[in-house]
C-alpha positions, 0 to 999 in steps of 0.5 A: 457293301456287298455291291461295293465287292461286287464291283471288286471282285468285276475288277480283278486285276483293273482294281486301283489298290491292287495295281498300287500295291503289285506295280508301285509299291514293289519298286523303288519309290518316292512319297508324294503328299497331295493334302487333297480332302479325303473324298471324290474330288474333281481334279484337273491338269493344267498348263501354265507358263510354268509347267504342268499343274494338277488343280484339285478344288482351289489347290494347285500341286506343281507336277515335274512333267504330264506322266507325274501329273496324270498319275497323281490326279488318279489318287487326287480324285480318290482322295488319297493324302499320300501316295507312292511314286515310282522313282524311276520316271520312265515308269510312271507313264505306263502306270499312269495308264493302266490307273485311269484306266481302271479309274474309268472302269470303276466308275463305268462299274458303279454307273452299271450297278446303279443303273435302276437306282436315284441319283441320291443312291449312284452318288452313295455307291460311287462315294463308297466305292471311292471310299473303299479305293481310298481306305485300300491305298491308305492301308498300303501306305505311301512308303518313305519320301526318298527311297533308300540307296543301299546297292553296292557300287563299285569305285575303285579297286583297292 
């Protein structure tokens, strides 16, 4: 596990948990279930007649638009069964980039680590970097499936 902190701590800020927690999770959001199995999973959007739809195994997930899709298929990959979306679609795009981002980096990380090792060994360590990506995202937690309307709204003076 040490290698696994190692590539933590080379991530800093570009870590996965880290930016679900200090840019999604502090705003307002919706929960999205993606009952995708909890491993490395490889995901793919595609485009139908309908819209857009992120294909995780033989699971297809109907995403509103490509920001969504792009977004959900970071925590798809990870193998995250829920997850937090921001409410406010003009955000999810700039999120959606900084995650795969990171999810690039993470793995160009492992690939680093693992250079000297087998292929056995790369695949354990990238399992388990996953694996701790995923446990992080799970222990945040995916918030409620609306979020709450309590601001105050002026109507009518009375």
């Amino acid at each position: 596990m040490d290698r696994i902190a190692a590539i933590r701590s080379q991530l800093a800020d570009a870590w996965i948990p880290a930016i679900y927690r200090e840019k999604v999770r502090v705003q307002r959001t919706r929960s999205v279930k993606l009952d995708v199995p909890a491993r490395y999973n490889s995901a793919e959007i595609q485009y139908t007649l309908l819209g857009v739809e992120l294909k995780v195994g033989k699971r297809r997930i109907a995403c509103p638009d490509l920001a969504a899709a792009r977004y959900m298929r970071v925590f798809a990959r990870a193998g995250v069964p829920d997850v937090a979306m921001p409410y406010d679609i003009t955000k999810v795009s700039v999120i959606a980039d900084e995650l795969e981002t990171a999810w690039h980096l993470l793995l160009l990380l492992v690939d680093s680590e693992s250079r000297e090792m087998s292929a056995g060994a790369r695949t354990r360590l990238r399992n388990q970097a996953v694996r701790a990506v995923r446990d992080e995202i799970a222990s945040i937690g995916a918030g409620d499936a609306m979020p709450a309307f309590d601001r105050e709204t002026r109507q009518r003076p009375r």
